[in-house]
C-alpha positions, 0 to 999 in steps of 0.5 A, a space after each residue: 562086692 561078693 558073690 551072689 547066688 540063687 538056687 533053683 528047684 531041680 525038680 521043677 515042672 518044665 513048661 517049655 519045648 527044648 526040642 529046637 535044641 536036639 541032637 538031630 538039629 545039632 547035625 544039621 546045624 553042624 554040617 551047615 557050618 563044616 560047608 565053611 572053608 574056615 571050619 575046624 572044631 575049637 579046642 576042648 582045654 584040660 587042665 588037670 593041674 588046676 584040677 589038682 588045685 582045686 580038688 575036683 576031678 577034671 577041668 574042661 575049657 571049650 576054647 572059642 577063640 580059635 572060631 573062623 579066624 574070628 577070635 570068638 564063637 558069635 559067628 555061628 549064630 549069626 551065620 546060621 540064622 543068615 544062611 536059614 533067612 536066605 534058604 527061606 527067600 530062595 525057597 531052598 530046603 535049609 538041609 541043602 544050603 551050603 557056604 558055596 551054594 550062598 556065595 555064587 554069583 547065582 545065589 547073589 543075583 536071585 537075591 539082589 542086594 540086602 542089608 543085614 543089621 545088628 546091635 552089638 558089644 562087639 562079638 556078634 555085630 563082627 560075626 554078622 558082618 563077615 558073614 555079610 562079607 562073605 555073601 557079599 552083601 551090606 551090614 548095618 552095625 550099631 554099638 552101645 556108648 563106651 564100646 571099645 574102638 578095637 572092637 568096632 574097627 574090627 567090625 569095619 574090617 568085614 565091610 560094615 557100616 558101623 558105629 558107636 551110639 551114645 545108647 546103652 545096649 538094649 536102646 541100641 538094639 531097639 534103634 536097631 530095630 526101628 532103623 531095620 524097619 524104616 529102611 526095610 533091612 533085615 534085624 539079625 539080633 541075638 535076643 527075643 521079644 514079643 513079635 520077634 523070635 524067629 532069627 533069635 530062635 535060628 541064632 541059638 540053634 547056630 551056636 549048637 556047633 559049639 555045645 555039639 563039638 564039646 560033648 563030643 569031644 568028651 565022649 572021645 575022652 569017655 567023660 561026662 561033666 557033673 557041673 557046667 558054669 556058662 556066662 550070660 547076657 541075654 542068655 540066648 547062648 547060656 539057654 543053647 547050652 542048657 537046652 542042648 545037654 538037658 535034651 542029650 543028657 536028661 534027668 542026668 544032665 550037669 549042675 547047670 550054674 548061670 553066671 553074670 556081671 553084677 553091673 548087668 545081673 539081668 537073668 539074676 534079677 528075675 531068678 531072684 524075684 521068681 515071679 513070673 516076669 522079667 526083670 530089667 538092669 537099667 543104666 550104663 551096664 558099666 561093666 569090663 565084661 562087655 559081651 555081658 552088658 546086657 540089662 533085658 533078658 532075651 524071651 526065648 533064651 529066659 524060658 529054657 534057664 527058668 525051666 532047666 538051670 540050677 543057679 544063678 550066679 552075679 559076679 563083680 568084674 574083679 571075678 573076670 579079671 582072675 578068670 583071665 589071668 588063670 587061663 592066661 598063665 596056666 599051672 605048668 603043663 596045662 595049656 594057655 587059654 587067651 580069654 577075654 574078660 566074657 570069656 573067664 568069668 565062669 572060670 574065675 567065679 569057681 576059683 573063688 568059690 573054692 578057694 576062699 572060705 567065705 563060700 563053703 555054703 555055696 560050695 556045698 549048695 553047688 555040690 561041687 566036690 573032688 569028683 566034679 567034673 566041670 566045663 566051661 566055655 571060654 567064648 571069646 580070646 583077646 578081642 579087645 587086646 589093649 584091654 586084655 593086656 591092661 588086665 593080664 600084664 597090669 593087674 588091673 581089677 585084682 581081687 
């Protein structure tokens, strides 16, 4: 299997309001998260000797396996969209909510007891989970069949009630919601649809801390990346990014490339038939990057790609394996990055477009040159670990 692309018109007429995504929500949204005990910002990874490689000016890795003790970035979504549904029940401002405000006994007795649920691949239903944990209250986890059993003992670890369904993703996240609405739980889901988009919308706005934290820590380094390459699943986080550096960037923003698993190219499909619908993968999404196994395109997430991303990018697994394995045993004198097979697809897609002579033309379409300076999101470590090791030590699924 190859590389698939398609482009996108720069210059297109944008139709859908970004502001969600700006700086000043990024301050606040930031300072919601640095009330945690466990914050600290993840580490920006320079690579300058891959740089060297590959003949481009600069590599940044955004490097979120470091987030909360949580081996992954999900948490900041579910937490925010969390911690802004209980400000709304307590009819508390969302600027003066704070993680101690949210875990007194005050806070827990005004608002009895709740039950959070989720559909998941791993990363988010285990973000929902501690922060359900940290509330103390009850979460609800489902898993589409084939999930990994590290992953959802994980999950276990933070108190839920979770479980593997013989579902694929998006049918699991629908008995998630039927089950939240037959047992008047509340549906803390990282996609959108018609009738649901208020959580999703607050979920996209948690994960500004991550984009916020990246582009200030390029200003601390006086750099502006010319090319950003962000993996998807439903694209709720792939559209943060983009809605986030369109709104501080503007018409000067990075060359924006959207990359996915093939066996689960939702966001490429409807790219690709551009006609204004969605278009669905069906079936097992059998896929070793299980963070993207997603085959519906979230609403919301959809919109701001289609008026703001430049390319579309679907990948064979093979691609994320190199990723994992460059990060994982870097060029002397760069630093390791531990990232799981979600984490390195971008990473491993550059690697090949630049080093194989049958993508020059996607080279040049991507205007990727010795200047370029690209950033990349590594958005989970080893969160499955035996398969981390199956892939880095054995060289499962080499090119």
């Amino acid at each position: 299997m190859k590389l698939k692309l398609v482009k996108f018109d720069r210059k297109k007429e944008k139709k859908f309001d970004i502001d969600f995504l700006n700086a000043d929500v990024a301050k606040k949204v930031s300072a919601f998260h640095r009330s945690f005990p466990q914050y600290k910002p993840t580490p920006l990874a320079v690579l300058d000797n891959l740089s060297k490689e590959w003949n481009v000016s600069k590599i940044f890795v955004k490097d979120e396996s470091y987030r909360f003790g949580l081996n992954a970035f999900k948490a900041l979504g579910g937490s925010y969209a969390i911690g802004q549904y209980l400000a709304e029940r307590l009819n508390i401002h969302p600027a003066e909510l704070t993680y101690d405000m949210l875990v007194s006994s005050e806070v827990r007795e005004a608002l009895g007891e709740i039950t959070f649920i989720t559909a998941t691949d791993g990363n988010h239903g285990r973000g929902v989970a501690w922060t359900a944990n940290q509330l103390k209250q009850k979460s609800v986890v489902y898993m589409p069949k084939g999930s990994s059993v590290e992953r959802l003992n994980h999950i276990k670890s933070e108190g839920a009630d979770a479980s593997i369904t013989e579902l694929n993703y998006d049918d699991t996240v629908r008995l998630a919601a039927e089950d939240a609405e037959g047992n008047h739980w509340v549906l803390v889901q990282d996609t959108a649809w018609e009738h649901y988009e208020e959580i999703p919308k607050k979920i996209m706005q948690g994960y500004i801390t991550m984009v916020s934290e990246a582009y200030e820590q390029l200003k601390e380094l006086d750099e502006k990346p010319t090319h950003v390459f962000i993996q998807a699943g439903v694209g709720s986080m792939a559209a943060t990014v983009q809605g986030f550096f369109a709104n501080v960037y503007g018409e000067d923003r990075p060359i924006t490339v959207i990359v996915e698993p093939d066996k689960a190219d939702c966001i490429f499909q409807t790219a690709k038939a551009n006609d204004g619908k969605l278009h669905y993968v069906k079936g097992d999404l059998d896929t070793i990057m299980a963070g993207l196994a997603c085959g519906e395109p979230s609403t919301l997430g959809w919109q701001i790609l289609n008026d703001y991303a430049d390319a579309f990018l679907s990948c064979p697994d093979k691609i994320a394996a190199q990723g994992m394995r460059i990060l994982a045993a870097p060029l002397k004198g760069d630093p390791q990055v531990i990232s799981g097979e979600s984490g390195a697809v971008g990473i491993g897609a550059v690697n090949e477009i630049l080093k194989s002579s049958e993508y020059v033309d996607l080279k040049k379409q991507l205007r990727i040159n010795p200047d370029s300076k690209i950033l990349f999101f590594s958005t989970e470590g080893d969160t499955d670990a035996a398969h981390f090791k199956k892939v880095v030590w054995d060289g499962a699924y080499s090119i």
